[in-house]
C-alpha positions in Angstrom: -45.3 24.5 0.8 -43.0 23.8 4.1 -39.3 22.6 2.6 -37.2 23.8 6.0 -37.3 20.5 8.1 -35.8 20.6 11.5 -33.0 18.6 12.2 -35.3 16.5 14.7 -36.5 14.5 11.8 -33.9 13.3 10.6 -31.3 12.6 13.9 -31.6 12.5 17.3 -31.1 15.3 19.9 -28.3 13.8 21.1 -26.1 13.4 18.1 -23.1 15.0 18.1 -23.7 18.1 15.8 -19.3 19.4 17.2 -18.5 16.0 14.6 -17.5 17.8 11.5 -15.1 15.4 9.9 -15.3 15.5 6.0 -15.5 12.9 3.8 -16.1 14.6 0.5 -15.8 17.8 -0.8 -18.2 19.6 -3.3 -16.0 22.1 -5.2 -15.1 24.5 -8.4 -13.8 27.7 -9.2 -15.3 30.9 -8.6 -15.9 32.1 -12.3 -14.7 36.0 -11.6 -12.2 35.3 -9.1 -11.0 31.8 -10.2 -10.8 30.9 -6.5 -11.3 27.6 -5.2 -15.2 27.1 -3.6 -15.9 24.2 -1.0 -19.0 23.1 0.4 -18.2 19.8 2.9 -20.2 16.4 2.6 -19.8 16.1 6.7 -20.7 13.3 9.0 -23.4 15.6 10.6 -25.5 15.5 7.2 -24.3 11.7 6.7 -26.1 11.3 9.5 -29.2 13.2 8.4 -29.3 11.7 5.3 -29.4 8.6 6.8 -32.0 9.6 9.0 -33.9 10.2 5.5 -32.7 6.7 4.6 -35.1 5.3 7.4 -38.5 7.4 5.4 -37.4 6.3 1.9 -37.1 2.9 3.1 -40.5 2.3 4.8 -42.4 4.0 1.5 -42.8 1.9 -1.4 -43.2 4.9 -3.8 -39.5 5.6 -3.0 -38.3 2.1 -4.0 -40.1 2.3 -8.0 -37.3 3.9 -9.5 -33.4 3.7 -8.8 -32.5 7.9 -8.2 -30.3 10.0 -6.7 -31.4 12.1 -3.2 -30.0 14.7 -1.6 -29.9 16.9 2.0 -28.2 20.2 2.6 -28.0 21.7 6.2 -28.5 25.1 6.2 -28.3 28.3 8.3 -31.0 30.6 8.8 -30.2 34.5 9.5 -31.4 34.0 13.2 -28.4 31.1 13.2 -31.3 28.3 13.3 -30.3 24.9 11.6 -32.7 23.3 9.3 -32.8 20.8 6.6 -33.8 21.0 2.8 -34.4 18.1 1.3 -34.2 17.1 -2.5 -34.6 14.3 -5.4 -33.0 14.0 -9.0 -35.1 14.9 -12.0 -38.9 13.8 -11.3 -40.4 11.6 -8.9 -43.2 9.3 -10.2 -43.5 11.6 -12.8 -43.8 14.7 -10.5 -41.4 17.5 -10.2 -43.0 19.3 -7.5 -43.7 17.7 -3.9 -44.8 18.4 -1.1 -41.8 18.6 1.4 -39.6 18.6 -1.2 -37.5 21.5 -3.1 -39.0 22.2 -5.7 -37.5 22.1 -9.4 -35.4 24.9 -10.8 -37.0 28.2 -12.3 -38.2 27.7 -16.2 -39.3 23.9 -16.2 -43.2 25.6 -15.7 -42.2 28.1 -19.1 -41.7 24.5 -21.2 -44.0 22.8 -20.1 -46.2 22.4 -22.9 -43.4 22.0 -25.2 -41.9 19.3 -22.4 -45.3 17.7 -22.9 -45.8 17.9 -27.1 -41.8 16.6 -27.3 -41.9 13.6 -25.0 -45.4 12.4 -26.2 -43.0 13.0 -30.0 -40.3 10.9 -28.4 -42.8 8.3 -26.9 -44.3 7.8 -30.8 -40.5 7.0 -31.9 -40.0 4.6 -28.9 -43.3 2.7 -29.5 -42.6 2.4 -33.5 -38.7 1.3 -33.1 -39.9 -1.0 -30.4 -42.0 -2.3 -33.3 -39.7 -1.9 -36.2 -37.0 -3.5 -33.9 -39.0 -6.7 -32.6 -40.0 -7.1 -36.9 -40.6 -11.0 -37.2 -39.1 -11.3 -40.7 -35.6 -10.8 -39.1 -36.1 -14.1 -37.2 -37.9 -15.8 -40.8 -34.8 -14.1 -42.5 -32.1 -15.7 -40.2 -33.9 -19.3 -40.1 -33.7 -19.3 -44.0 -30.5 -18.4 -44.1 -29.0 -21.3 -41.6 -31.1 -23.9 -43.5 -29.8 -22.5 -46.8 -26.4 -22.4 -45.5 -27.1 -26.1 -44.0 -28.1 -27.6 -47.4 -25.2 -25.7 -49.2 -22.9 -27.4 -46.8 -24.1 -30.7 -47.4 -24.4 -30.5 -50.9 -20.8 -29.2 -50.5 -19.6 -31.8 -48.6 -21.5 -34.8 -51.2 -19.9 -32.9 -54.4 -16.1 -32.9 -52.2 -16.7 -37.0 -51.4 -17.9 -36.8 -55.6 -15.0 -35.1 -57.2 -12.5 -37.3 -54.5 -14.1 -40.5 -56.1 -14.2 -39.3 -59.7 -10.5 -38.4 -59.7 -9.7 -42.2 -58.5 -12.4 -43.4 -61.4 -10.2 -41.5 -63.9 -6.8 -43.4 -62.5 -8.2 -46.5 -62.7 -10.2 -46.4 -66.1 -6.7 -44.4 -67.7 -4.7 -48.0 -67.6 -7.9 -50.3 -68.3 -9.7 -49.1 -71.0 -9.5 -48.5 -74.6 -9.2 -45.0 -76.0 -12.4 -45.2 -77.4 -14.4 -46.2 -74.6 -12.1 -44.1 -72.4 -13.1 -40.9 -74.4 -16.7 -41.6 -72.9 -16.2 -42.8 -69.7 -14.6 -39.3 -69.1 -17.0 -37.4 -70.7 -19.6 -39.1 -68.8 -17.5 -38.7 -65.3 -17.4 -34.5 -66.4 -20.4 -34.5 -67.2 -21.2 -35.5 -63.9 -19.3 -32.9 -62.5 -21.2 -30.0 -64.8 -24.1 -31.2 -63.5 -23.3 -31.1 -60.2 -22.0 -27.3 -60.6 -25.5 -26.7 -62.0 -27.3 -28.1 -59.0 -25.4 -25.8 -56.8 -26.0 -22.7 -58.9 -29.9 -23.8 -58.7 -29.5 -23.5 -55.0 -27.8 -20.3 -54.8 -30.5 -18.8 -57.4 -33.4 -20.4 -55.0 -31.5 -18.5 -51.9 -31.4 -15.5 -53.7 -34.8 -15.4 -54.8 -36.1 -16.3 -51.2 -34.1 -14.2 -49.1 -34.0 -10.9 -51.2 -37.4 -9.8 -50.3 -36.6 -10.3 -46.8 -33.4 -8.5 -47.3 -35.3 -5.3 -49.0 -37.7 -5.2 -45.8 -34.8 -5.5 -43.1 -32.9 -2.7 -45.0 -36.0 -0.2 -45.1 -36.9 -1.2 -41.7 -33.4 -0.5 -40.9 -33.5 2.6 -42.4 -36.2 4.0 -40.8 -34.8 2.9 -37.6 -31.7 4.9 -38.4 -34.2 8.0 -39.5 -36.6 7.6 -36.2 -33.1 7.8 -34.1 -32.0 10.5 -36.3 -35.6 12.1 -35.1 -35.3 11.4 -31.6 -32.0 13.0 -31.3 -33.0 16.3 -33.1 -36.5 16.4 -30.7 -34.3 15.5 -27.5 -31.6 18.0 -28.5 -34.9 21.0 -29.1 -35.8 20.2 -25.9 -32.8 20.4 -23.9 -32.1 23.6 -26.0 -35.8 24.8 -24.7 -35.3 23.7 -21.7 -31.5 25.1 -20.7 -32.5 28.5 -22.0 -35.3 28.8 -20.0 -34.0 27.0 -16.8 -32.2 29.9 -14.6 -29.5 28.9 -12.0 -28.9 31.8 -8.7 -25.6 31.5 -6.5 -24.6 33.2 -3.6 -23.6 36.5 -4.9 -27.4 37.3 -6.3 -26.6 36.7 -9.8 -28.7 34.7 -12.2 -28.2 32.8 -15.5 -29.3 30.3 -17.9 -27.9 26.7 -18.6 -27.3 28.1 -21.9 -25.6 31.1 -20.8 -23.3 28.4 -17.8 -22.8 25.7 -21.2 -22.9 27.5 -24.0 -21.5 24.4 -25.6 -24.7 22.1 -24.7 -24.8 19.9 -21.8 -26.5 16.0 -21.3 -29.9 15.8 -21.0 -30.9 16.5 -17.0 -28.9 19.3 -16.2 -30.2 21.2 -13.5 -32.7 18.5 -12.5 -30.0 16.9 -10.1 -30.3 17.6 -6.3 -27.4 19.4 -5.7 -28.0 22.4 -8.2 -31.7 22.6 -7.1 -30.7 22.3 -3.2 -27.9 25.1 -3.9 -30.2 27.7 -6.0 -33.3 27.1 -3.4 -30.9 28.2 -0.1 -29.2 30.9 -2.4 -32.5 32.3 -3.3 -34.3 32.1 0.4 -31.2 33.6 2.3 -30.1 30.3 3.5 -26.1 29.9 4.3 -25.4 25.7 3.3 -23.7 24.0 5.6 -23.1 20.5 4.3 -24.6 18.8 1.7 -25.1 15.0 0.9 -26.3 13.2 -1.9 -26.8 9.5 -2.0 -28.3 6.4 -4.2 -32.1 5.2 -3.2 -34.2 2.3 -5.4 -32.8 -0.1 -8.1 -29.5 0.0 -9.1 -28.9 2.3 -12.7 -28.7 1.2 -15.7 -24.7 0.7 -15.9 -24.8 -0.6 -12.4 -22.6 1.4 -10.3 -24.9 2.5 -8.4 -25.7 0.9 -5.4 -28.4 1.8 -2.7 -27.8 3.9 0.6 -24.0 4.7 -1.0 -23.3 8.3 -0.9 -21.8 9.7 -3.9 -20.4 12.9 -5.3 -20.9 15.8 -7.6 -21.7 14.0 -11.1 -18.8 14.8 -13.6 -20.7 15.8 -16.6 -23.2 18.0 -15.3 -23.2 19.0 -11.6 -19.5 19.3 -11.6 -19.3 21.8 -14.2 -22.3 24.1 -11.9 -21.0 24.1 -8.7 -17.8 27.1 -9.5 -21.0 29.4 -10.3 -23.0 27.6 -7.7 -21.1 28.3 -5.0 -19.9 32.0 -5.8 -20.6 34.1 -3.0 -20.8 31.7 -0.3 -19.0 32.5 3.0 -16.6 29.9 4.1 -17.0 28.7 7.5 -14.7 28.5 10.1 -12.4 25.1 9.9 -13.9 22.8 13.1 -11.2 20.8 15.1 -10.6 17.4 14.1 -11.5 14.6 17.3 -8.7 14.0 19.5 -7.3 10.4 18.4 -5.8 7.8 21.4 -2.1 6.2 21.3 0.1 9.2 20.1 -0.6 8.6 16.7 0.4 11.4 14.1 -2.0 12.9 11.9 -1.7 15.1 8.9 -4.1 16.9 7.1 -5.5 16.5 4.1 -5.1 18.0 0.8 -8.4 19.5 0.9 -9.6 19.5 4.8 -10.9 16.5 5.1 -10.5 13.4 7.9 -7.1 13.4 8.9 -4.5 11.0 7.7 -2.8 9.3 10.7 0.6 7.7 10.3 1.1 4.7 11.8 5.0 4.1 11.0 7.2 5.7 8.9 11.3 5.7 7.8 12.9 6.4 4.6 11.7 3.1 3.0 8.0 2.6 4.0 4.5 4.5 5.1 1.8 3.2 7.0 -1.5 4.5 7.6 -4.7 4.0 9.2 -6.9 4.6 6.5 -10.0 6.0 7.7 -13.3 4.3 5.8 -14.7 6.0 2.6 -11.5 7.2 1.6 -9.9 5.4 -2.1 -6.6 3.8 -1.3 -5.5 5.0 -4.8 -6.7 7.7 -7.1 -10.0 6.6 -9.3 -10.4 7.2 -12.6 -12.5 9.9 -13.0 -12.4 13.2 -11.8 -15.2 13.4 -8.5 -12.3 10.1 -7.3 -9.0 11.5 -6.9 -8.9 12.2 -3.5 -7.0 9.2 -1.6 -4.5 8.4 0.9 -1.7 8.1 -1.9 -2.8 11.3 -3.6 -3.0 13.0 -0.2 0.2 11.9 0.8 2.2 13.0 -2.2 0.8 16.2 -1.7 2.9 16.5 2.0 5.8 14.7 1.5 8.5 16.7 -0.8 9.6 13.0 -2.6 6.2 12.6 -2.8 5.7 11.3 -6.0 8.0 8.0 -4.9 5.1 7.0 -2.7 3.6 3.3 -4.4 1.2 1.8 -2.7 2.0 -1.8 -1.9 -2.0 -3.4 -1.7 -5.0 -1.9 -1.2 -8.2 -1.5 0.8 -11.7 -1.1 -0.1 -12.8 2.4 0.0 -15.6 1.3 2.8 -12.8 -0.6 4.6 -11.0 1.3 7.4 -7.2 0.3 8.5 -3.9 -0.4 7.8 -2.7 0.8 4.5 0.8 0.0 3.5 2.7 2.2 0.8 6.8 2.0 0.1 8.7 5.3 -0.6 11.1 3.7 -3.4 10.5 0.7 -6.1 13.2 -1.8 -4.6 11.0 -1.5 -1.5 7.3 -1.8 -3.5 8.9 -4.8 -5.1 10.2 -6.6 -2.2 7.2 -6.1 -0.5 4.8 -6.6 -2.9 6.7 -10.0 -2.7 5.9 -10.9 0.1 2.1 -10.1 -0.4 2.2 -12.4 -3.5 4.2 -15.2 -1.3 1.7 -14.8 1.6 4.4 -14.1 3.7 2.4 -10.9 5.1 0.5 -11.8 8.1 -3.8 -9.7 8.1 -6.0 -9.4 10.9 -9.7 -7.6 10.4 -11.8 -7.2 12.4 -16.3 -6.7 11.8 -19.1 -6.7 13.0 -21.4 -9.1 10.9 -25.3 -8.5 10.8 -26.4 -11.7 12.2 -25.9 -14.4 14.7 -22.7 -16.3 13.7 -23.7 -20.0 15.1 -20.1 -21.5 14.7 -17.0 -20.1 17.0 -13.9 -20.6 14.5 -13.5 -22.3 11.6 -11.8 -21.6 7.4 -13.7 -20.7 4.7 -12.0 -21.6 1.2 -14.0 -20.3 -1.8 -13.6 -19.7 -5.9 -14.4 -16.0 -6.6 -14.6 -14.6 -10.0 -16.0 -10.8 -10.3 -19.5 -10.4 -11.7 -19.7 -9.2 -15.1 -23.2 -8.0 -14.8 -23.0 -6.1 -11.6 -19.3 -4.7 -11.1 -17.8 -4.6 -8.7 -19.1 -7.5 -7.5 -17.4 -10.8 -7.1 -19.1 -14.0 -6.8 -18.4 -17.8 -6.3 -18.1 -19.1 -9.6 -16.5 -23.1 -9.1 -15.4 -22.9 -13.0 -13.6 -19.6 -13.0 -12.8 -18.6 -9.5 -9.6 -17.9 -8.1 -8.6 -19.8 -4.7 -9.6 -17.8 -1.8 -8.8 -18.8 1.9 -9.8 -17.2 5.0 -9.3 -18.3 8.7 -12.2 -16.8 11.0 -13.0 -16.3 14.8 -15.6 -15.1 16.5 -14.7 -12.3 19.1 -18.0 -11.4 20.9 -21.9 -11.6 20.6 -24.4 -8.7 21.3 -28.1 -9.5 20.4 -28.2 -9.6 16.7 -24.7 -8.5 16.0 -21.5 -11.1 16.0 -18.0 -9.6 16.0 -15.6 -11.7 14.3 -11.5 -11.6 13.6 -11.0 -12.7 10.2 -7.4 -14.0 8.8 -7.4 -14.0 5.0 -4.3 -16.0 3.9 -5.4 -15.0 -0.3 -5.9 -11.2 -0.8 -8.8 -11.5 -3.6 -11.5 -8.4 -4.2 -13.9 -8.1 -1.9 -13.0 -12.1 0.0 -14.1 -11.4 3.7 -17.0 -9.6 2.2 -18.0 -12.5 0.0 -16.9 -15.0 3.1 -19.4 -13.3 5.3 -21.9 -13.1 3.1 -22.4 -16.2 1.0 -24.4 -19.4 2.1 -21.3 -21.6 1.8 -19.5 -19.1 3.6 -20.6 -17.3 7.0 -24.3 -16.2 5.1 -24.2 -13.3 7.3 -23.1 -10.3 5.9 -20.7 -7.4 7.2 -22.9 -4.9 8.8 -23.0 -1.8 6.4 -22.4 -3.8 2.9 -25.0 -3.1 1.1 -23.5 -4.3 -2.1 -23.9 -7.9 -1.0 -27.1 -7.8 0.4 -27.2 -5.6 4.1 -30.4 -3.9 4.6 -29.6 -2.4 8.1 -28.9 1.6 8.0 -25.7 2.2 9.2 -23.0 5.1 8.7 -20.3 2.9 7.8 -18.9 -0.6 6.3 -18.1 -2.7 9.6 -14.8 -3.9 8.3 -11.2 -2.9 9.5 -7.9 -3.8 8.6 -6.7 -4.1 12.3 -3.1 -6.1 12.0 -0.3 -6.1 9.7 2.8 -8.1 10.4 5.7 -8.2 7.8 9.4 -8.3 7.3 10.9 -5.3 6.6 13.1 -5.3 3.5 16.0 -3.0 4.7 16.3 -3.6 8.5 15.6 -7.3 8.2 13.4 -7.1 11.4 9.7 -8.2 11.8 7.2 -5.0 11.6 4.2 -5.5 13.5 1.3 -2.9 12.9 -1.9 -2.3 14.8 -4.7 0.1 14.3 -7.5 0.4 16.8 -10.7 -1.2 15.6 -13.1 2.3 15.5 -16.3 0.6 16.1 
């Protein structure tokens, strides 16, 4: 089976394979040496995994099932480059296809236990679903709101009773006799026993109803509790099976289980993803990696933060932990000059190798960059997300840890990023953001023809609890958002437009562009709100910033080159 794909079918001949700018790196530490290993995500196999992109996205079969894929550009001995090619876990139920790298060493050894376990797990799933969709529940909770609505009204009839029978006893105290006031009380306590009696009738009819019901939810429940129980034992067998069996090769020759690399278990999947499978395939054919990129194709996963076409990087609880031993034995290759950049701008490197930073202006108060696109503004939470421009520049600057970012930009959105170097300075600018005192400029390219020249679009956006990050107009909940817009130029299809926003809201000249009541065209490369188009990049760059600045008291006025 043919898995070494020339490059010709994924980019053109003319693409320019010099470009080596990084925008991600794949990295751990070498388990003998404790050295750091790197393995770029480049624009070269950006580009050829969108070139894969374009087959995934003319085949159904691709679109069934939300997964990650992944490319790595490798070296053969002779110094040919080709292109392996790889998917997460199975596809439409197969591991092994043709074209594609096939699936780690040991899946073959389990397979009939694979196949006794999951038809096992597919029993449980078919009796919970059962046990769980029980129609009692629904008789159970249908009794219990009528019970409760009769005790309520019987509750609120004895209250209006006991209110009436306390002004009776008033009354009759001065007017009757003591004789006939001896039973004209008894008769109005009476009255209340009874009505205690009537409610304790109720209660025993409730009881004697709904504690049959109660029995049956509780040993349906119980069993749910034991087939989970079940599930997780037979799931955790498997994996067990499965990680002893499954037998990982890096670059140095040397082989070992998942159970041997995690002794202390590891999630279900490990060493199904594409990059372990794409890293043990070239490590055990003699084929030196290059770059590697893995990316999102098909609906988005269960959580939601994945979106289709986005590349993303090592997962943190399983690849991440692989890739130390993964990459041992691999021969760095020789750092590739970075592109010359127009206008005498400064650039420093990265902590890691990556794009260049370039400085835009600096003194002793205030930074600004031009942020290149797919780099974080700030630090993410998790560990694959702390590379950013703050966390980069910290690492040059000796005061470093002073630098406070005054806004932010999406991490698809390219331009001017503006950080202070001491908090007096954050907090007078930041000021100034809040007062909309700070004058923006973007320019994009929108996918679409943009029929209107100029005009402002002023919508409520509230972020979308069901697909984050998102944001959405919402007319109850929205914030005020307010952008001024231009159109710049028109070429076929394509409409470049200046945008002004005069709010600074999540995602609002994305959300402008792309809503009906906005532009309804939407910025060439966002994908999250509804681009299909195949492009390297978000269309979308912070282009002007114009502001006081605190100290000298004079007017800054920034400008960054639109790149596209």
């Amino acid at each position: 089976m043919e898995v070494l794909h020339p490059l010709s079918d994924f980019i053109d001949s003319d693409f320019a394979i010099s470009d080596s700018s990084c925008s991600y790196y794949y990295e751990g530490r070498c388990p003998q040496s404790g050295g750091r290993l790197k393995l770029p995500r480049t624009s070269m196999s950006e580009a050829i995994a969108h070139g894969l992109m374009q087959h995934l996205i003319n085949n159904d079969c691709y679109s069934r099932e939300g997964k990650m894929y992944g490319i790595l550009l490798v070296e053969l001995p002779n110094g040919e480059q080709r292109v392996l090619k790889a998917f997460s876990g199975l596809l439409n139920g197969c591991s092994l296809v043709e074209g594609w790298v096939p699936p780690i060493p040991g899946r073959d050894e389990v397979a009939l236990q694979e196949a006794g376990t999951l038809a096992q797990l597919d029993a449980i799933k078919q009796e919970l679903l059962t046990l769980k969709q029980l129609t009692e529940r629904q008789q159970y909770q249908t009794l219990v709101d009528e019970f409760e609505q009769q005790l309520q009204a019987m509750s609120d009839r004895h209250r209006h009773c006991k209110h009436q029978r306390q002004e009776k006893r008033q009354q009759i105290c001065n007017t009757l006799t003591p004789e006939a006031l001896t039973i004209a009380l008894e008769q109005l306590d009476e009255e209340s026993r009874q009505q205690g009696i009537e409610r304790r009738q109720l209660k025993r009819q409730q009881n004697a109803v709904l504690q049959p019901l109660q029995q049956l939810i509780a040993a349906t429940d119980a069993r749910i509790s034991e087939l989970k129980q079940q599930r997780k034992a037979l799931s955790r067998q498997l994996q067990a099976q499965m990680h002893a069996s499954y037998s990982l090769t890096n670059f140095s020759g040397r082989s070992q289980s998942l159970q041997e690399l995690m002794p202390g278990g590891s999630p279900t999947g490990t060493g199904d993803c594409c990059a372990p499978k794409l890293l043990h395939y070239a490590a055990t054919h003699n084929l030196k990696p290059l770059a590697m990129a893995e990316f999102w194709w098909g609906e988005s996963s269960v959580n939601q933060d994945k979106i289709q076409g986005e590349f993303y990087g090592a997962c943190a609880e399983r690849c991440q932990l692989l890739m130390g031993f993964l990459l041992s034995g691999l021969r760095p290759n020789p750092p590739a000059p970075f592109p010359a950049r127009e206008g005498g701008v400064r650039s420093f490197s990265p902590i890691r190798g990556e794009v260049t930073l370039p400085i835009l202006y600096e003194d002793k108060w205030l930074i600004a960059v031009n942020k290149p696109a797919g780099l974080l503004s700030v630090p993410g939470r998790y560990g694959d997300r702390q590379d950013s421009v703050l966390s980069r520049l910290r690492h040059l600057r000796a005061d470093g840890m002073a630098v406070v970012s005054v806004h932010r930009l999406d991490q698809e959105t390219s331009g001017i990023l503006l950080l202070a170097r001491d908090r007096q300075t954050h907090r007078q600018l930041s000021q100034q953001f809040q007062q909309r005192q700070v004058h923006k400029v973007y320019e994009a390219i929108l996918s679409g023809a943009v029929t209107v020249e100029q005009g402002v679009i002023e919508l409520p956006l509230w972020g979308n609890p069901e697909n984050r990050p998102e944001q959405k107009v919402d007319w109850q909940q929205g914030k005020p958002s307010l952008t001024h817009f231009q159109v710049m130029a028109r070429a076929g299809d394509y409409t470049r437009v200046e945008f002004t926003p005069l709010t600074g809201r999540t995602h609002q000249l994305r959300v402008h562009a792309a809503d009906p009541r906005g532009l309804g065209v939407t910025i060439l490369g966002d994908r999250l709100y509804g681009c299909c188009a195949v492009t390297s990049r978000l269309h979308l760059h912070a282009r002007e910033l114009r502001f006081e600045h605190p100290q000298l008291e004079k007017t800054l006025h920034l400008q960054a080159v639109t790149p596209f």
